[in-house]
N, C-alpha and C positions, 0 to 999 in steps of 0.2 A: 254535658253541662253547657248551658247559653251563656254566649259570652256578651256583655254589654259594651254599648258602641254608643257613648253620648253623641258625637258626633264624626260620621263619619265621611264628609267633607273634607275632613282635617285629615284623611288617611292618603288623597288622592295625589299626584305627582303633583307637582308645583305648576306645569304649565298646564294640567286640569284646572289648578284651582284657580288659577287669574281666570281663565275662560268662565270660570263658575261665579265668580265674582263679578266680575263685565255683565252678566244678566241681570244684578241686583243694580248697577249703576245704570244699563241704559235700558232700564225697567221702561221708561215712560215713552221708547221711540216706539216700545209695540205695547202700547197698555189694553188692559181689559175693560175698553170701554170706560165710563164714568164711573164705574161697579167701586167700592171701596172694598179694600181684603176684603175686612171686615163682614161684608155683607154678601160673598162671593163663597161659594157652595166647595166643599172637600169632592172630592172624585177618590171613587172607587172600582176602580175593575177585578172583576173575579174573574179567571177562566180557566176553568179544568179539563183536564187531557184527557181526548179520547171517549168521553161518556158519552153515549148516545142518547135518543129524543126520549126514551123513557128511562135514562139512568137513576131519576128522584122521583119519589112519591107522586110528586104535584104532578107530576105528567106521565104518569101514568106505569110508576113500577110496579111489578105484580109481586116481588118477592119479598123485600121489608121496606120499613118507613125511612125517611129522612125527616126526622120533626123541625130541624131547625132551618131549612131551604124552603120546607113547609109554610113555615111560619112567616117567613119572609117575601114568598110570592102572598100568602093570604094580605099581608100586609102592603102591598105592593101588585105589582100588573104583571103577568106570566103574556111573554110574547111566545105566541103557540106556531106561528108561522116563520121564524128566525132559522136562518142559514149561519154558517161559515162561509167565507169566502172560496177557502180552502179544501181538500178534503184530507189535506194532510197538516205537518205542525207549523212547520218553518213559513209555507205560502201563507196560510192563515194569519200567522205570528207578524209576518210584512206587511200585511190590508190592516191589520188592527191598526199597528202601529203608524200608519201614513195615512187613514182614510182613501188609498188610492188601490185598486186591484194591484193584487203583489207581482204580476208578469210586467206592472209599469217598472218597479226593482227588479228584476232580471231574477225573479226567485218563483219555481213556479215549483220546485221539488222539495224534497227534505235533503237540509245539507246536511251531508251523508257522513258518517263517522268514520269510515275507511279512507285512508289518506289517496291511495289510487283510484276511489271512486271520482266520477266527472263531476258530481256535484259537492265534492269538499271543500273543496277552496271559494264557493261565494258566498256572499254576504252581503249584509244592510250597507248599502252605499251611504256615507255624509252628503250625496246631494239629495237626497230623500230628506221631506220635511216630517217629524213624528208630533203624537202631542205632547210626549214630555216636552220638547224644545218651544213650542210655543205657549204649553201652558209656564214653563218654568221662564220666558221673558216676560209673560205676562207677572209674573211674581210669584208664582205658585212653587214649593216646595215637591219636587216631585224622586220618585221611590220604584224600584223594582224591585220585588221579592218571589226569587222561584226561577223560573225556567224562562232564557233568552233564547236560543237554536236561530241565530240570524248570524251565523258563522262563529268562528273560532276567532278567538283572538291572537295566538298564536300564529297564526295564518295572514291575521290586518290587526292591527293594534286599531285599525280604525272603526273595528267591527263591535268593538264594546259596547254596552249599555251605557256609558256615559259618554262616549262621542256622539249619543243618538238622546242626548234631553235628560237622563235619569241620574239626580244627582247624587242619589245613593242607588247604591246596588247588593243584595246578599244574593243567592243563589247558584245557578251554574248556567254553565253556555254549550252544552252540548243539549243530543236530543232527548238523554231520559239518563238518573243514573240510578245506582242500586240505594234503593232506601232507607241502608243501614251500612254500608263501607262509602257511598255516595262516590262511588267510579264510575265514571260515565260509559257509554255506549261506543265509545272511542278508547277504552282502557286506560285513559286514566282517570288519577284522584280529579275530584269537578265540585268542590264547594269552594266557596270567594265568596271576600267583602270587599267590596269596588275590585282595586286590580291585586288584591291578596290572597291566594292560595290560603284556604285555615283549615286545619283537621277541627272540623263543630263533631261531638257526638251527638246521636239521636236520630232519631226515624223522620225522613225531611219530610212528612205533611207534618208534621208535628214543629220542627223548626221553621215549617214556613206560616204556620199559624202563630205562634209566639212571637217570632221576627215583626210579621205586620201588625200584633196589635201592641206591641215596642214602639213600630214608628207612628201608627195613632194615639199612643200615650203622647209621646216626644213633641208630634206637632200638632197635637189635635187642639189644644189652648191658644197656640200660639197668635201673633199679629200674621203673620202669611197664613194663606190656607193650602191644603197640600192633596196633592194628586195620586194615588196608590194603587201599581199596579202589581196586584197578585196573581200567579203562575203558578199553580198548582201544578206538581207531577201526576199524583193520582189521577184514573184511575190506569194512568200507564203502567206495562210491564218495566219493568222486571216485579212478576207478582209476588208481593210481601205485604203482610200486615203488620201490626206492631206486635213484638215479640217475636219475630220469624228471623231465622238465622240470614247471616250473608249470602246472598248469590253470586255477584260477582266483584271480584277482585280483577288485580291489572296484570294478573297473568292468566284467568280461567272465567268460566261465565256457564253456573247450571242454569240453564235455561230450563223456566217451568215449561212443563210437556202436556197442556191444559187437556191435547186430542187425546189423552191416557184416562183421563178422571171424569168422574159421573158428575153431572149438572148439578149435583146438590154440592160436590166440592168445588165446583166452579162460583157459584153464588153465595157458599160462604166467603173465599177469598174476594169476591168482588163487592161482601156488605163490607169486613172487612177495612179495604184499604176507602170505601165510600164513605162510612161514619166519622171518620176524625176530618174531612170535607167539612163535613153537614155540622161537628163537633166547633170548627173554627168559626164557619159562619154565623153559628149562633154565638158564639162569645165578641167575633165581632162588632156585631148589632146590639149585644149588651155593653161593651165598653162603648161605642157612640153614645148609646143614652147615658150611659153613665155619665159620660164628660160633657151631657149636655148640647149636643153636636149632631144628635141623629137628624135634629130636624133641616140643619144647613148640610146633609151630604145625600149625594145620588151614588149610590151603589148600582150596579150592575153586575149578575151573574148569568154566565154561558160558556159551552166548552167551544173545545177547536176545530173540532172535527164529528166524524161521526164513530159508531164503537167500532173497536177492534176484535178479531177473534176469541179472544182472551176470557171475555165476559159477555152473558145476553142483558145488556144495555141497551139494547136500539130498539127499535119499539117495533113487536111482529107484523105490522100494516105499511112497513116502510122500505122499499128494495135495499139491499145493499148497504154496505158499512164503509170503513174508512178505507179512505183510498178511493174508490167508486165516487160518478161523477152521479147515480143514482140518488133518489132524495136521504136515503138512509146517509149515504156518506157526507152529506152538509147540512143539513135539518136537523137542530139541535136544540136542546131545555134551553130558557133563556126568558131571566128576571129583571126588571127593572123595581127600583124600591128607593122612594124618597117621601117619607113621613112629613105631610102637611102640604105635600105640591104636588105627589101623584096618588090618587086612591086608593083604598086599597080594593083588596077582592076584583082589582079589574082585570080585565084579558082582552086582546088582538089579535087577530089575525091577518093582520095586514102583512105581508111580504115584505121582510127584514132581512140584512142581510150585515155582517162583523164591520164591515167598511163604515156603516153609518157610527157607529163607536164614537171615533175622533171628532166629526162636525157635529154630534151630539154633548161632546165634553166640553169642549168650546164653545156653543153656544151656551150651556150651564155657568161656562165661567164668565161670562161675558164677550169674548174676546169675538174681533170684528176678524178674519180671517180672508177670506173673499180675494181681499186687493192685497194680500200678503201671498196668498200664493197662488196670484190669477197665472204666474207660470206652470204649475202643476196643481191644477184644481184639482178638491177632491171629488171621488167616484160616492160617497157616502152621502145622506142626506141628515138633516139634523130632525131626532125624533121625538124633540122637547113638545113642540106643539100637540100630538097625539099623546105622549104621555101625559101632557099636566088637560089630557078632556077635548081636545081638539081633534082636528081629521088626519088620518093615518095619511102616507106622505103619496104624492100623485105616481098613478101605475106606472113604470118603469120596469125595461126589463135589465135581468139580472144573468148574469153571467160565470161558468167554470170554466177553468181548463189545469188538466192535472196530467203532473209527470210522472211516472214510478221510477220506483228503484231501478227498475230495468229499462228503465228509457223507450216505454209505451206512453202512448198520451190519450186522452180522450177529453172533450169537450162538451160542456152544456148548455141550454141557452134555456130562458123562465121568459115567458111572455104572458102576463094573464095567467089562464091557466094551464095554457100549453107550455107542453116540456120537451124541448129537441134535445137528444142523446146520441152523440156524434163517436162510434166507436175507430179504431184502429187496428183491425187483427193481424198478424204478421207482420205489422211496419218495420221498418230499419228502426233501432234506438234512435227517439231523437226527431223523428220525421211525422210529417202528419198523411203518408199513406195509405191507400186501402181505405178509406173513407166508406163506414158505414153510419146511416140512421137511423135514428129511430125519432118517434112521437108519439106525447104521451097527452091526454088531458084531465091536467089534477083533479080538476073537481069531479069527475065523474070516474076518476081511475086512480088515487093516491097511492096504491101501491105499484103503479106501472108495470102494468100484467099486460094489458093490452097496446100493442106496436101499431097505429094508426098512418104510418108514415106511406105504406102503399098508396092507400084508401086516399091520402089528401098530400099528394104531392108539393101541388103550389104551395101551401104552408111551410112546407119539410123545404122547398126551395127558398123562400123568403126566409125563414127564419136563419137557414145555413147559409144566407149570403150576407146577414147581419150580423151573426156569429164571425166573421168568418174579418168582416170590416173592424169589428170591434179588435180582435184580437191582433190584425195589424198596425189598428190604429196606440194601442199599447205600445206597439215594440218600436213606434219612432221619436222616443224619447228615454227609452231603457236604458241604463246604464251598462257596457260590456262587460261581463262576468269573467273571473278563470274561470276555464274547462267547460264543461260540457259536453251533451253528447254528441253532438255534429263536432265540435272541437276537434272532441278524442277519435271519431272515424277519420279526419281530414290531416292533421297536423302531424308532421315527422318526427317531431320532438320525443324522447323517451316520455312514456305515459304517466311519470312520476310529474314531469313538468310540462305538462299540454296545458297550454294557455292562450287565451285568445287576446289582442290588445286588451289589457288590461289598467292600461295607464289612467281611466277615468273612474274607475275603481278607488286605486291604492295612492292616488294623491290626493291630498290637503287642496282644498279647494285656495289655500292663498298660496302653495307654492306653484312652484314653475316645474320643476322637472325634480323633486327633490327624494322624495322615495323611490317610484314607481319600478328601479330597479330590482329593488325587493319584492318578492312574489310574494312569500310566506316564510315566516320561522315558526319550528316546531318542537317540538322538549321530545326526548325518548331516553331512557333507561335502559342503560349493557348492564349492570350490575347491580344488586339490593341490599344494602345493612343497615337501614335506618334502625332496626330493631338491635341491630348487635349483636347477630347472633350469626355473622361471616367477619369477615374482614372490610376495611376502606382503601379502596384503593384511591392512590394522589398521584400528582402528575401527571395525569394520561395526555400525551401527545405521539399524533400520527402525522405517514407519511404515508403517497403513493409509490408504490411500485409494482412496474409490469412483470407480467412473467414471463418466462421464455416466446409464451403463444402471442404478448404483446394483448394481453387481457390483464386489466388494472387490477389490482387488493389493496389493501390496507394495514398497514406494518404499526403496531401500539406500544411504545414501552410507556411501564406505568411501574408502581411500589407502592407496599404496603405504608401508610404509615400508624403509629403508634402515640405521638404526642408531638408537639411541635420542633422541628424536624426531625423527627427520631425515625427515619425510612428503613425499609427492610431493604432487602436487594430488589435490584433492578428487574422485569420480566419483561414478556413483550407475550403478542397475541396478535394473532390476523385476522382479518372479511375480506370473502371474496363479493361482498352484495351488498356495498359501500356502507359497512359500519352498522346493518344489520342484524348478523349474528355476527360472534364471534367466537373462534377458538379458544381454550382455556389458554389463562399465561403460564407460561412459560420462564426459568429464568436464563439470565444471562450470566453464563459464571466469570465473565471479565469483570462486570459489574456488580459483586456481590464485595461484603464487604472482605478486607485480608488485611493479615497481623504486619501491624507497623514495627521495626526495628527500634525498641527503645535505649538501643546501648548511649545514645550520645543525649539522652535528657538529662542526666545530673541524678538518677535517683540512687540510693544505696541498694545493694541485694535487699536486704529487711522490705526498706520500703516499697520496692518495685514488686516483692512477693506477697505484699497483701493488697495490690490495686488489680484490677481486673485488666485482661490483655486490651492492650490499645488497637484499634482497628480502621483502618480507612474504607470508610462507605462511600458509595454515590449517591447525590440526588441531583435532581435540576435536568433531568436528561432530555433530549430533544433532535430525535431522529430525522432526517432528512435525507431524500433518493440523490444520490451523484448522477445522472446521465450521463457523462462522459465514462466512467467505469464501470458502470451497470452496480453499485454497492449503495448501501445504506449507511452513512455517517451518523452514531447513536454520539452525542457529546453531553457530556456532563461536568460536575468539579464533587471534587473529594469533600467529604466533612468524617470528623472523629468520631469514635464511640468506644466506651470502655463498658466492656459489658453490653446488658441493652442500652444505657443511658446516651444521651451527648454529651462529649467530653468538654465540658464547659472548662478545664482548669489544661487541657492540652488540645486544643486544639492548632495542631503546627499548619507551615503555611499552606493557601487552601489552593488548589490548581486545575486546571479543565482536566480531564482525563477523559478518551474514545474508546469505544469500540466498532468495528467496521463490517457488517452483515455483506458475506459475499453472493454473487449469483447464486451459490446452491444452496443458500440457508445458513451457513456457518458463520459464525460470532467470532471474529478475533479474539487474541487475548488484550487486553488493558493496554492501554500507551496514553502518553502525557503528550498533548500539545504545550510544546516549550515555551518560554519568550524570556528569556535572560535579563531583566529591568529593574533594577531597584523599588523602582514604582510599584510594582506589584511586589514587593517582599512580602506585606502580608496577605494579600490575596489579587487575584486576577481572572475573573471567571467572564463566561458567555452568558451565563445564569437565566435559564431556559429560555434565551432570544430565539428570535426566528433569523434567519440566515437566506441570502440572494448566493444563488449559483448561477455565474457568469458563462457566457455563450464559450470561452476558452477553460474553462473548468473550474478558474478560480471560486474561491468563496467569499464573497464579502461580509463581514460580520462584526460585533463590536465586543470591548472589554468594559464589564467594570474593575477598577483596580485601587489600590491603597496600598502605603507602607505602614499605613496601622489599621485597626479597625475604625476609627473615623475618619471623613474629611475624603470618602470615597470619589476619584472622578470615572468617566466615560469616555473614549475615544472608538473609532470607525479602525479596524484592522481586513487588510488584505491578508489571505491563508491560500496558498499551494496546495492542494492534494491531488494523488496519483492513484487513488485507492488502497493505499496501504497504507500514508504517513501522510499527517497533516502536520502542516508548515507554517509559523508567522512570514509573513513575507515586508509587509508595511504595516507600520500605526501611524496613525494620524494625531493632531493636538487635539490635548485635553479639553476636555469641559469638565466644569468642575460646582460643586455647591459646599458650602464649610456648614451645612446644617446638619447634624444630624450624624447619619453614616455618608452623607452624600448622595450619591448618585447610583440608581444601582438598578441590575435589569433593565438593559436596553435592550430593544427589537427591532427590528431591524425591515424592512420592505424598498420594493424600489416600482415606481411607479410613471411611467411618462418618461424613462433615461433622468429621474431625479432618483435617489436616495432619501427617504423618510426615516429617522429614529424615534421611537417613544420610549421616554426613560423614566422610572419610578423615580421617587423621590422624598425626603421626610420633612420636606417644610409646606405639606399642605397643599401642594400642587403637585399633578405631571409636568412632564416637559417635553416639546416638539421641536424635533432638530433635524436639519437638510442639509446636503450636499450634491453638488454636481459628480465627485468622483466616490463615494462614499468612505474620505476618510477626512477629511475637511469640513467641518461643521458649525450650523453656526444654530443657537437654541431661545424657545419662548418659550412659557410656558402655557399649555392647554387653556384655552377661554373658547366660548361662544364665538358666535358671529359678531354680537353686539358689544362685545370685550368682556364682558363677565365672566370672572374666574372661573375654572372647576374647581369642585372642594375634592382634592382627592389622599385617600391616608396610607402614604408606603405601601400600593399596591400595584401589579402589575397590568399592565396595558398591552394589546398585541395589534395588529394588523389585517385587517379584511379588506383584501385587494382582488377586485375586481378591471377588467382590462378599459370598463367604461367610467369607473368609479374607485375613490379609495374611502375607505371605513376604518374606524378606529372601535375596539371593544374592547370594553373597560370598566372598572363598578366608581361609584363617588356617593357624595354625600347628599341624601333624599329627604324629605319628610319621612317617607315612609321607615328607615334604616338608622334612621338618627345615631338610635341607641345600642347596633351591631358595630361587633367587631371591625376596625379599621374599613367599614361600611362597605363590606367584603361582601352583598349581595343586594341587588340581584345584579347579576352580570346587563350591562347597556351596549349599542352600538349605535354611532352616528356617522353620518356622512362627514368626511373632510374636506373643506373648501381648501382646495392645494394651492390656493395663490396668495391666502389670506391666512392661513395654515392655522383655522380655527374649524370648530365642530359646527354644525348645522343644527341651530337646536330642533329646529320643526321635524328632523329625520330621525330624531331619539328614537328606539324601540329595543324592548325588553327582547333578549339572547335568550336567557334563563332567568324563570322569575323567583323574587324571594319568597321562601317558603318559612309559613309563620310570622311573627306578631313583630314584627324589627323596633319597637317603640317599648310594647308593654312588657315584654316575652324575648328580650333580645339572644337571653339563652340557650333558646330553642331553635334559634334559626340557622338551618346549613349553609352554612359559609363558604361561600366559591370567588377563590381568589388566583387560583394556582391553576391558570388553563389553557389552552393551546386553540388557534387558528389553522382549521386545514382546505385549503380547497381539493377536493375529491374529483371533481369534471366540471364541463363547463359548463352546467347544469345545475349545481352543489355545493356547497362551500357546507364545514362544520366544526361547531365550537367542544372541545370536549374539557369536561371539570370534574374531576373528585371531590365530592361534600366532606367539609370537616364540622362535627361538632363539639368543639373545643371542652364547654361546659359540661357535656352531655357521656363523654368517653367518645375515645375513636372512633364512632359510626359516619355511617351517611352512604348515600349511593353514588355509582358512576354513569354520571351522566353526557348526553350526548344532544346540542342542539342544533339541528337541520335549517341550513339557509337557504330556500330557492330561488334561482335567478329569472326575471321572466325576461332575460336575454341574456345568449351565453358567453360564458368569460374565455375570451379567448389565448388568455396567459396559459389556461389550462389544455393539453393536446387530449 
């Protein structure tokens, strides 16, 4: 079922929206010319994945009709000589969007789904100008619907479709997902509305045709005119048509096995998932006239590349398919269509190529472009004069060059009708070579059968010294990408973080040095019960420890729980392949729950024989490695249970209690870290802090405590351990708040020889508090750079300490979250300014995103509030949270998110 999104604007983080709003104010420093909205032309891009030059009727398919792409080249001009820039998705997907060859963005591969591949980590740089961003200062309403593949977000927050012009967004950001679970190519879930993860059902050609004539209804009346670009998946794999089961899920992927089956089932599957294409487009073009609008919009349709194995789309006269730098692999169908300004029944053959797109949209909309980006002119030319009757645009040559997956490259150059094809056979990944050529001359040889390159040398020479100018001329303004393949042959780094300066990348062009330490953050999944049909595990927080061989693992204690706090026992579970797989848990029998001695409550025999046995459980637990003893300090505090319940009518007083994992595995029995205080008579707990172990073994760490259940304060305590027995040894003075319960879960870090605490709190803020010796404190509570409060609701806060940097990760109050519980998702983390002892807002970046509708659907969203900070190497740092859905019953998954450093922490050995 489609869900409706009046405006979705209103969904995006707050400092989206001022930025979004700033385009409607200083509309007029980049206006579109004199042009009134009003009289200023709708844009439509169409561009479908993968289909080759005779994928539609109109140009020449032998197998069935497309009547409605039909209908619309008759009606319009079929460009019969149009390229892709690219011969793959992501390169392509970068020249559309900037008018500039995508090797000027440092993208010349498909950024690859596999997190170890060299090319996963890049993406659309913010210094790239696209035409959403210019048509949307111009005034223009601008829209993505379908497939981005210009990086993960997860990886750059800045690699969104709306840090790049698009003021709405539906679709996904990987390279292709399954049509019907919509799991991307990278294993996981891949549907979003702006920065929102939403389970949509439905088959996505189908939801990306509905979505966009949603936003042509929405703005097609309107005073702005609005910009639309649709990203078809079809006719990419994963092959499904509508009605065809799942393929892949985010643990498995049947891949169709096309080389098994006969050309008749290949071409049904490819009419298939090609008609609800040809089905959108024509309902398109009927809702424009409907709304009276066809005649003010230029549509454009053309795919990305050339066809894939999968299906014969590409047309038999043409060498080579996708991937190949041959004509088959960029010579593609490709429509122009605007009622009353370009003709119909026309056609050209003049040499076109995806680049000209953008100077072509812009010129439509008026917009004077030129001296706005005489920094980074565009490579496109503007193809309105030949459309609307005029002359195709002056010979120029045109140019490829393409990566594969394997880090082969090859190069092409178009001159006229010569065609130089610059191959690479056995190069290093990454390298240009082995340099073979070839030459071709189109007009008397379109399928490039015949190699001319002996025969006419001096050409084959001229043209590869031009090729060869062009493509350096590229890379002296490219932005430095992560990884890559020369990267990955060169750099020492483990292969998980080969990065090359990447600083021009992953900063904000108004900061100074504010991100850039952040490589990527990444979401991954240890365990699954969204459906309910396992258990949820809560709590999970680890620790490193070496083993004898002085080779790292990863030590987990986590519980079940049941309702709010109702935990089961204690477990723990290990990775030796930092939090990768994991061992099944295990429990800890010191930390399971055991029978409380009720003689001295007051009950009579009668009474105490019909209440269920009283029990002291654990929660809150939070493992840490001792170095000095070679042990693991597991710490927690007691809570009641009678029966399965929480003993809301006994709960006596509440206390840390340990267990201590030695070198050979073994779990002590239970023991209570004491502290004899009146203050704490009714409670005294660490309550899942994180903990500083001192270069002499000490522990530094804090209490919250009370002698009732409100009016809770904090203080900084010094603790002794030997490996066997932990010790109060000093508290420091109170802090204290009389809202509420007070003050409660403090954490604890130490950073530069200061001591930092963050402490929950229930009057609507955090609080940040420091100290020299860390037991003396002094506290503010959590604001911006600019003073501006956090909004945050009695949740807890922890520590990302890095040796060049310190981080604070924490959830607070969003637009998007409004209406969730204690605005318990999604998980954030910001830089902390340590002198100013405020958050950095420009360095915000989503941990773990919210899953689900936090506004309309607060219900349904997994709430992560209960989570741990671990650095893993200096290399890694990771966030681990058990999903609770409150409303829902105890389900939800456990999840795990990956920080990379692109420099390493060296707190960590």
């Amino acid at each position: 079922m489609l869900a409706t999104h009046p405006d979705l604007l209103d969904t995006a983080p707050l400092r989206y929206l001022g930025a979004f709003l700033s385009f409607w104010v200083s509309s007029a420093s980049f206006a579109a010319s004199a042009v009134p909205p009003s009289e200023r032309p709708n844009l439509i891009v169409i561009m479908v994945d993968d289909m080759g030059y005779a994928g539609v009727s109109c140009f020449g398919n032998p197998y069935f009709q497309t009547p409605q792409i039909d209908r619309m080249a008759s009606a319009g001009m079929r460009l019969t000589d149009f390229h892709s820039s690219g011969t793959v998705c992501s390169p392509t997907r970068a020249g559309l969007l900037t008018g500039r060859y995508q090797q000027r963005a440092g993208i010349e591969a498909v950024i690859h789904p596999a997190e170890d591949h060299p090319e996963h980590r890049k993406g659309l740089s913010t210094h790239e100008n696209t035409f959403a961003e210019l048509l949307g200062e111009a005034g223009y309403v601008t829209g993505l619907i379908g497939k981005w593949h210009q990086g993960y977000p997860q990886n750059s927050a800045l690699y969104h479709p709306r840090r790049h012009g698009f003021q709405e967004f539906i679709g996904y950001h990987s390279g292709n997902i399954d049509f019907v679970s919509h799991v991307g190519d990278h294993d996981k879930h891949d549907w979003w509305y702006g920065e929102h993860e939403t389970r949509e059902q439905g088959y996505s050609t189908h939801l990306i045709n509905e979505m966009s004539l949603d936003f042509v209804r929405r703005h097609g009346q309107a005073d702005k005119p609005f910009c639309l670009y649709i990203a078809h998946e079809a006719i990419h794999n994963p092959v499904q048509v509508p009605g065809d089961p799942v393929r892949r899920t985010e643990q498995a992927w049947d891949r169709w096995k096309w080389q098994e089956l006969s050309t008749e089932e290949r071409i049904a599957k490819y009419r298939g998932m090609t008609l609800p294409i040809d089905e959108g487009v024509g309902r398109l073009l009927a809702t424009l006239e409907q709304l009276g609008i066809a005649e003010n919009t230029l549509v454009l349709f053309f795919s990305d590349n050339g066809p894939a194995t999968d299906f014969p789309s590409g047309s038999n006269s043409l060498r080579g398919g996708k991937g190949s730098v041959y004509e088959g692999g960029h010579k593609v169908p490709a429509i122009a269509w605007w009622p009353s300004t370009i003709a119909s029944n026309g056609s050209s053959n003049a040499p076109l190529i995806s680049l000209d797109v953008m100077p072509t949209l812009l010129a439509a909309a008026g917009v004077e472009y030129e001296s706005r980006l005489s920094a980074r002119p565009l490579d496109g030319v503007n193809l309105l004069p030949m459309l609307t009757g005029g002359q195709p645009p002056e010979q120029r040559n045109l140019y490829w060059a393409s990566l594969a997956n394997n880090g082969q490259r090859s190069e092409a150059m178009r001159s006229g009708a010569w065609k130089l094809v610059v191959q690479h056979p056995g190069a290093a990944p990454g390298t240009f070579e082995n340099e073979r050529c070839e030459l071709y001359n189109l007009k008397d040889d379109p399928s490039e059968q015949h190699d001319l390159a002996v025969s006419d040398s001096t050409r084959v020479n001229a043209m590869l010294s031009a090729l060869k100018r062009w493509y350096a001329e590229t890379q002296e303004d490219a932005p430095e990408q992560p990884g890559g393949w020369l990267a990955m042959s060169t750099d020492t780094a483990p292969p998980s973080s080969v990065v090359t300066n990447n600083e021009t990348l992953l900063q904000r062009e108004e900061d100074t040095d504010s991100d850039s330490l952040i490589e990527s953050i990444t979401k991954e999944t240890i365990k699954r019960n969204r459906n309910g049909d396992g258990v949820t595990w809560f709590h999970p927080r680890a620790c490193v420890v070496p083993d004898a061989a002085g080779v790292s693992k990863l030590i987990m204690n986590l519980q079940v729980i049941s309702g709010s706090d109702y935990f089961g026992p204690v477990h723990w579970m290990e990775s030796s392949d930092g939090g990768k797989a994991w061992s099944l848990p295990e429990p800890i029998p010191a930390l399971d729950r055991l029978t409380v001695d009720e003689s001295a409550l007051g009950y009579s025999n009668s009474q105490a024989a019909d209440l269920p046995v009283l029990q002291a459980g654990v929660c809150d637990v939070t493992p840490q490695y001792h170095p000095q003893t070679d042990t693991v300090l597991a710490l927690g505090h007691v809570v009641y249970y009678r029966g399965p319940k929480f003993s809301r009518g006994d709960q006596l007083a509440r206390y840390p209690v340990y267990s201590v994992r030695m070198a050979d595995g073994r779990w002590s029995e239970r023991k209570i870290l004491h502290w004899d205080d009146p203050r704490g008579a009714f409670i005294y707990s660490n309550n899942c802090g994180q903990r500083v172990v001192m270069p002499n073994g000490d522990i530094m760490m804090s209490f919250t405590f009370g002698a009732e259940a409100e009016g809770r304060s904090v203080a900084g305590v010094r603790c002794t351990f030997d490996g066997d027995q932990l010790r109060v040894a000093e508290v420091g003075p109170a802090l204290t708040s009389d809202v509420g319960r007070g003050l409660l879960e403090p954490s604890l870090t130490r950073f530069k020889d200061q001591f930092y605490l963050t402490i929950r709190a229930e009057d609507g803020h955090g609080y940040v508090a420091t100290s020299d010796d860390g037991l003396h404190y002094t506290m503010h509570p959590w604001c911006w750079e600019d003073g501006q409060s956090l909004e945050m609701s009695s949740t807890q806060q922890h520590w990302l300490t890095h040796s060049d940097a310190l981080y604070l990760v924490y959830t607070r109050k969003a637009a998007a979250n409004e209406n969730v519980i204690r605005w318990r998702a999604p998980l954030w983390c910001s830089r902390v300014d340590p002198d100013r002892l405020c958050l950095i807002r420009e360095t915000e970046r989503v941990v773990l995103p919210l899953v689900g509708d936090g506004v309309q659907n607060p219900d349904a969203v997994a709430l992560m509030g209960n989570f741990a900070v671990t650095n893993i190497s200096p290399w890694e740092s990771i966030v681990t949270v058990g999903e609770w859905l409150p409303r829902r019953g105890a389900r939800g998954d456990l999840l795990l998110s990956r920080i990379r450093w692109s420099q390493p922490n060296r707190l960590v050995q």
